[in-house]
LUMKOLVEX-920653 format. One record per residue (C-alpha): x, y, z; residue in three letters. Coordinates in steps of 0.001 Angstrom, whole numbers, plus 524288, in hexadecimal, padded with zeros to 5 digits. Layout:
BEGIN
XYZALA/...
//
This chain:
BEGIN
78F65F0BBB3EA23UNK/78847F16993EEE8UNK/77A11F16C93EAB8UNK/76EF7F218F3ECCCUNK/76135F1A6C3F12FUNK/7554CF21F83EB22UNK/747DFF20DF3EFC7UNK/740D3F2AA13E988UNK/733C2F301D3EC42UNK/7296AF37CA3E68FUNK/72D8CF430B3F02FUNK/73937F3E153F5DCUNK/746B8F36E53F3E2UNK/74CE0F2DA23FD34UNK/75B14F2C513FC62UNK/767C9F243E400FDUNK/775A2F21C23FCDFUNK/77A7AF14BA4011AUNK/787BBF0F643FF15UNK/78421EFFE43F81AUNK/7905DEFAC73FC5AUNK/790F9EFFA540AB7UNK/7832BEFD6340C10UNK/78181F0B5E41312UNK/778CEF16B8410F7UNK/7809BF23F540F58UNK/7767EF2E6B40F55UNK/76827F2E6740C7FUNK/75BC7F37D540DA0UNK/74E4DF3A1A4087CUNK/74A47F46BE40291UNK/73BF5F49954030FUNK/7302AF52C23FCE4UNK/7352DF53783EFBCUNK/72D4CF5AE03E7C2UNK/727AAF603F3F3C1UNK/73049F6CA23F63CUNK/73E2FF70EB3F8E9UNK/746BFF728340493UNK/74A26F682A41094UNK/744F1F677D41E48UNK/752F3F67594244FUNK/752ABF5C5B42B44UNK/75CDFF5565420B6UNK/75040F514E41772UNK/7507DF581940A4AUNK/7431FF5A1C405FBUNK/73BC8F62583FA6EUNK/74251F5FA33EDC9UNK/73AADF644D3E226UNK/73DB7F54AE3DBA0UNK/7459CF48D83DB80UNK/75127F50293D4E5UNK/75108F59F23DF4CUNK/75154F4F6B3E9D2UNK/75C71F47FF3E438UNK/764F3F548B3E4AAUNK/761ACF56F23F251UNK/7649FF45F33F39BUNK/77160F49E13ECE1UNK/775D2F54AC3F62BUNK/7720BF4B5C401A8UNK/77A47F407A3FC39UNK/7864BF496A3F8B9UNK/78613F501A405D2UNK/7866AF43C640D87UNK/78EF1F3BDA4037FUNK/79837F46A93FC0EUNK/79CA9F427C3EF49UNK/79B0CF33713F009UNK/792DBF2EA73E458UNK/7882DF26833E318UNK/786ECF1A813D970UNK/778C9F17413D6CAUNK/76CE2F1CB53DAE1UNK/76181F11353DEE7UNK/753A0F14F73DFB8UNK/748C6F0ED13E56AUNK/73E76F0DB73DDBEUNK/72FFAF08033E1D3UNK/72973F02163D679UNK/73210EF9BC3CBFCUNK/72564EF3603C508UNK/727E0EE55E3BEBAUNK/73387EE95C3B70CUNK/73DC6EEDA83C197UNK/7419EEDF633CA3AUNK/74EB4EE5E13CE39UNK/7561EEF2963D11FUNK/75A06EF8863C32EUNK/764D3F037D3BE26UNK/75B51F113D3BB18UNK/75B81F16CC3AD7FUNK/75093F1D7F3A479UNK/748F2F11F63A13AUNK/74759F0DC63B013UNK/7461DF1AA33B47DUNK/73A8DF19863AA53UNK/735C5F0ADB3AF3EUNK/73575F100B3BE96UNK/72DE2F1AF73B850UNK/724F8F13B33B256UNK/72022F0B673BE2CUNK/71B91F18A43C3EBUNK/70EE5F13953C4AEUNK/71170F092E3CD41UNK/716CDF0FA33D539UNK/713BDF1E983D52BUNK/71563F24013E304UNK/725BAF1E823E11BUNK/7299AF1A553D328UNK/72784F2A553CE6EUNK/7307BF2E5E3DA3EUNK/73A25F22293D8BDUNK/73CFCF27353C9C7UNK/73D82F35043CE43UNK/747FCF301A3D718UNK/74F50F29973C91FUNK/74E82F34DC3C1FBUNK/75444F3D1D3CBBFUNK/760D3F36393CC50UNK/75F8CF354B3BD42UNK/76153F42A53BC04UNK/76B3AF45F63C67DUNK/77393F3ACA3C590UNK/77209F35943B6B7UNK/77DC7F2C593BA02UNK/77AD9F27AA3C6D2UNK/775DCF19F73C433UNK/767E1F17663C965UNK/75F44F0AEB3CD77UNK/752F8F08283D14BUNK/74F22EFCD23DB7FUNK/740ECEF9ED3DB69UNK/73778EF79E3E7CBUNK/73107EED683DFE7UNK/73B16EE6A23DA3BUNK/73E8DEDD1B3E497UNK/72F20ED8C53E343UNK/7320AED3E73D419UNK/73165EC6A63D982UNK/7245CEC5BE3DDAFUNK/71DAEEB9E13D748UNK/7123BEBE013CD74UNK/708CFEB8913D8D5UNK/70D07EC3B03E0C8UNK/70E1FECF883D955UNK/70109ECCE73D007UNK/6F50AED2FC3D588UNK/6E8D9ECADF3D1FAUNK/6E45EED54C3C83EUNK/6E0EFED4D63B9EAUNK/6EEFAED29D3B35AUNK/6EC96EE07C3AA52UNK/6EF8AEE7DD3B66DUNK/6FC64EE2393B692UNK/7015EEE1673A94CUNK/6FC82EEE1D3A616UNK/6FEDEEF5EE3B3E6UNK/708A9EECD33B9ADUNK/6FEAAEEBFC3C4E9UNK/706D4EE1D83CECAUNK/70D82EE0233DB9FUNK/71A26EE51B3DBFBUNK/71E22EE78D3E841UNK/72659EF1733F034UNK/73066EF2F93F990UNK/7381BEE9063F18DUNK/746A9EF01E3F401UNK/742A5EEE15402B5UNK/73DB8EE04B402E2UNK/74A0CEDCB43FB08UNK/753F7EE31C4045BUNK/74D93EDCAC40FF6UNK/74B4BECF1C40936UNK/759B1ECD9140A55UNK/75CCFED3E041625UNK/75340ECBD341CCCUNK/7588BEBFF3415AFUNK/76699EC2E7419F5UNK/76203EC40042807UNK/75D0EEB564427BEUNK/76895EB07242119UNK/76094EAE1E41576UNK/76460EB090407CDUNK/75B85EBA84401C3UNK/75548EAE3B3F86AUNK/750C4EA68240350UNK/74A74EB254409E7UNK/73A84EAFB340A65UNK/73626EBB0041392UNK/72B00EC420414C2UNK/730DCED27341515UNK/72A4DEDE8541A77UNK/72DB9EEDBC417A3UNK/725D6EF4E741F40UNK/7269FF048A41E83UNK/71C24F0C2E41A9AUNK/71C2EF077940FBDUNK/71C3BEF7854128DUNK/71BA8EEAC340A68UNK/71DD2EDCD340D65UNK/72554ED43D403F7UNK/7267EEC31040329UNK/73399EBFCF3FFDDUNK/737E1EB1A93FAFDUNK/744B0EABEC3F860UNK/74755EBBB53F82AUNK/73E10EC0E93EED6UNK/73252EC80A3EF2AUNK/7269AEBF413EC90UNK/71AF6EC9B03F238UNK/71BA0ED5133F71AUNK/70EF9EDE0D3FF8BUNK/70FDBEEA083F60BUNK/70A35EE86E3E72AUNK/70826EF3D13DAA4UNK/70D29EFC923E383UNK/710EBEFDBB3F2E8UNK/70281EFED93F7FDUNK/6FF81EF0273F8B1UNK/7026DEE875404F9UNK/706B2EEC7B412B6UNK/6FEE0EF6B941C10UNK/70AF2F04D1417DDUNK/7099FF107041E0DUNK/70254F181D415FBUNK/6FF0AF0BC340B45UNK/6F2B7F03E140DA4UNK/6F945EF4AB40691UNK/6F02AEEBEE405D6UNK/6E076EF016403A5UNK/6D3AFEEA123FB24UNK/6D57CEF1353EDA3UNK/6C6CCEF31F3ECAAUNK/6C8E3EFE293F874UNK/6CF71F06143ED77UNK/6C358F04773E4BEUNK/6BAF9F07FF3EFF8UNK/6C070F13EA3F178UNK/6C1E7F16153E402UNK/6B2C1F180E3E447UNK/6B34EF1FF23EEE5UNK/6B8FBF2A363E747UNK/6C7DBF274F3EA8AUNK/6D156F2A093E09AUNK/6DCEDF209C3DF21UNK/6E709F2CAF3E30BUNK/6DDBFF2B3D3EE8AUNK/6DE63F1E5B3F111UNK/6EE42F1D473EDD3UNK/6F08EF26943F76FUNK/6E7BDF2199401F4UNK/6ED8EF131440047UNK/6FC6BF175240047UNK/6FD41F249F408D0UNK/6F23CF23BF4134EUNK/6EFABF142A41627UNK/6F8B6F09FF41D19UNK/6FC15F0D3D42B7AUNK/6F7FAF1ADA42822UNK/6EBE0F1838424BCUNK/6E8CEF0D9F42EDFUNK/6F0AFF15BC43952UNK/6F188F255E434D6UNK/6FFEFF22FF435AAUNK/70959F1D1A42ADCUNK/71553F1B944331AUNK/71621F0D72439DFUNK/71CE3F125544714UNK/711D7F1D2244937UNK/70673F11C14477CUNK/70E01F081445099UNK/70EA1F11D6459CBUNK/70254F162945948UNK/6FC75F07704594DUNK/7055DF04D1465A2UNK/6FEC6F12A346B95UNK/6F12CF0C8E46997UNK/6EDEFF131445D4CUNK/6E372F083A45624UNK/6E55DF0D1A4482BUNK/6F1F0F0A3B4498BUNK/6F239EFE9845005UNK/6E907EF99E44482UNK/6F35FEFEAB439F9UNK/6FD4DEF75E43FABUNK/6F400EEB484406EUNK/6F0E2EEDAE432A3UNK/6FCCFEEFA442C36UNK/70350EE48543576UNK/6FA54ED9CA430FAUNK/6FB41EDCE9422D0UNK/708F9EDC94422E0UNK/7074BECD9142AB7UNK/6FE77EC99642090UNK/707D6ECC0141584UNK/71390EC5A841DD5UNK/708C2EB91E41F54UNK/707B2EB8C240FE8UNK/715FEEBBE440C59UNK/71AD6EB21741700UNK/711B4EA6D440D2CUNK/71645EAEDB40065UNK/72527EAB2E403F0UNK/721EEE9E5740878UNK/7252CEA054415CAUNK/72EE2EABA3418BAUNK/73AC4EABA141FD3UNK/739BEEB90A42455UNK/73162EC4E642853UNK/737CBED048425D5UNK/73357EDE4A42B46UNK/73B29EEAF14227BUNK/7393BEF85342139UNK/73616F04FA42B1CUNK/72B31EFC3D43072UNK/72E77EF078430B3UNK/73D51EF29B43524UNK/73881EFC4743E6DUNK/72ACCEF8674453AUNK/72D46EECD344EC5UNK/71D12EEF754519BUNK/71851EECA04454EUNK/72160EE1D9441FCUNK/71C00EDC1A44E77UNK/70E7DEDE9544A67UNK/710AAED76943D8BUNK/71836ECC5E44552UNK/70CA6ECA2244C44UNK/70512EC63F44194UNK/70CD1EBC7343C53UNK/70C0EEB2AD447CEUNK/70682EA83543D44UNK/71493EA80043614UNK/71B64EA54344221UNK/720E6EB478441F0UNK/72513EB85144F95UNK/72C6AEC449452F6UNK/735A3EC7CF45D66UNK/732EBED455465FBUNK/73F7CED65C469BDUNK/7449BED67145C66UNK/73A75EDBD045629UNK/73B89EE81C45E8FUNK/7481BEEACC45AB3UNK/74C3AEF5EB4510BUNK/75A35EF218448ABUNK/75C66EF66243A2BUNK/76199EE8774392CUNK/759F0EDD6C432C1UNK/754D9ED42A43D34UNK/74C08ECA8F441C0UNK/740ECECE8644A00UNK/73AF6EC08844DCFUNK/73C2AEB55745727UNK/74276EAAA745492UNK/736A5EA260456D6UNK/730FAEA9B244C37UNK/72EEAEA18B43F3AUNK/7331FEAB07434C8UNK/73DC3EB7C343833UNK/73834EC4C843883UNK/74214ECD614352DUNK/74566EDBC44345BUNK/74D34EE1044284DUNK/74EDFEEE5A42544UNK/74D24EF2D6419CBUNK/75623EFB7C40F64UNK/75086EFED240423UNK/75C20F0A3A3FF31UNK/765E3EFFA140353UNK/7606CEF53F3F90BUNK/75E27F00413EE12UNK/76BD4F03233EE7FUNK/77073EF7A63EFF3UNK/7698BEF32E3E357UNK/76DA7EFF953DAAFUNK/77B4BEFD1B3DF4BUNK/779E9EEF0C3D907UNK/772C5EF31C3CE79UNK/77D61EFE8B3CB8EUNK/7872AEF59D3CDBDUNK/7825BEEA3A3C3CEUNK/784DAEF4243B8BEUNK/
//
């Protein structure tokens, strides 16, 4: 089955066509600036489309000119916010075109662009069936002590005000990769799993399942991001609130300018290492920052799952960054954590382990592949028909 992966964004679209069966990936590209002018740079990006609809003809000529006449079978689409109602991937129509819709609020820097994304294929492709898979489904299993926020109950019945939790199609994928590389089976899997990218979030997995997760209402809470503050005392929002701040003020300042860019004037993990390792203090505090936050969650997770089996680093970071998974590492001498340098050094795209053997828990590499696991769950979806 060949199925076209959709991440859509407010001004850009993300594609790939993977074969389910042979597991492979058989073209892919990102097209950029929509709705920000016409024409393309040259350099094999196509950029400018007035709107989605544009985009997805220029995603169409791509496809054909690399592919010819074979046809797709389902289109999967990522999409970031599935509320309390979506638990699982589900076949698109009108009415859950209109449900994604409707969580815009949660989620309004993604959900807008995610059904812009739906609509598009809608229109071009009436027949070509469609499913969404959810970034927040795979956190559904949280217990109500996780996910309730110790607020009056009103802001929850009537604004749905709760953790949810992202990254979910991620965690998942990795929960049983990592599982599969211990010789586990995915039920007996208690870990502690962490995507790190600029956009990062740390997840406690028992018996397979999600049971917390670092990000909440939306993806702000938790982990030092690169340009996303996580964690901070609520009253600072108030503060400046009387200072004269607006909240499009405030938004903007939490999720575009904090994190490592904030800390560091740079968002982009190799460029702070670097600097830290040229002698650079701001970023050497970053990386101290955002390092022991990330241990302190691993601390709590490690009690949440009652004991884990595994740490497991995923993502641009955290498959990529042998420096800051050291840093972390180095925190975690109290749970018996010890990595090995050798190993740890070591770039692969293959799932591995990174620790000693003297060390009490494996720390393990896995990376991550987020279009894989959307199309693999349309295709089952489409298939179950």
């Amino acid at each position: 089955m060949l199925v076209l992966v959709i991440n859509s964004g407010s001004s850009s679209l993300k594609y790939q066509v993977r074969d389910v069966a042979a597991g492979s990936v058989l073209t892919e590209g990102l097209i950029e600036k929509i709705g920000m002018g016409n024409g393309g740079d040259g350099d094999g990006e196509i950029e400018g489309p007035r709107d989605h609809a544009e985009a997805l003809e220029q995603v169409d000529a791509a496809i054909h000119a690399e592919l010819g006449d074979l046809e797709l079978a389902a289109v999967g689409h990522r999409v970031v916010h599935g509320g309390e109602r979506f638990a699982e991937p589900v076949l698109i129509d009108n009415e859950i075109t209109r449900a994604i819709e409707r969580l815009n609020p949660l989620a309004p820097l993604h959900n807008p662009a995610n059904v812009l994304g739906i609509r598009a294929i809608s229109k071009k492709w009436p027949d070509l069936p469609q499913v969404a898979v959810f970034d927040t489904a795979f956190h559904r299993t949280l217990p109500e002590h996780a996910w309730r926020y110790a607020v009056p109950d009103e802001l929850y019945t009537n604004h749905g005000i709760r953790r949810y939790g992202f990254h979910g199609t991620s965690h998942e994928y990795v929960t049983h990769r990592a599982a599969a590389l211990l010789d586990l089976p995915v039920e007996e899997f208690d870990g502690v799993i962490a995507h790190l990218g600029n956009g990062a979030s740390v997840t406690a997995i028992r018996g397979g399942k999600s049971v917390d997760t670092s990000m909440g209402f939306t993806p702000l809470e938790g982990l030092v991001m690169g340009t996303r503050s996580g964690d901070l005392d609520p009253s600072i929002l108030v503060f400046l609130g009387r200072q004269g701040w607006t909240p499009e003020d405030i938004d903007s300042m939490l999720n575009r300018e904090s994190g490592l860019k904030g800390l560091a004037g740079n968002n982009d993990m190799r460029s702070v290492v670097e600097a830290s390792e040229s002698g650079d203090a701001r970023a050497a505090t970053a990386l101290a920052v955002t390092s022991y936050r990330l241990a302190k969650y691993i601390g709590g997770y490690h009690v949440a799952v009652g004991g884990a089996k595994a740490l497991v680093f995923t993502a641009g970071i955290g498959e990529n960054s042998h420096q800051f998974r050291a840093l972390v590492a180095a925190k975690l001498g109290a749970l018996g954590i010890e990595l090995d340098a050798g190993l740890n050094s070591q770039r692969s795209k293959e799932p591995r382990v990174i620790s000693t053997a003297e060390s009490a828990i494996p720390v393990l590499v896995v990376p991550t592949d987020e279009e894989r696991a959307i199309a693999e769950a349309t295709a089952a979806v489409v298939g179950s028909r």
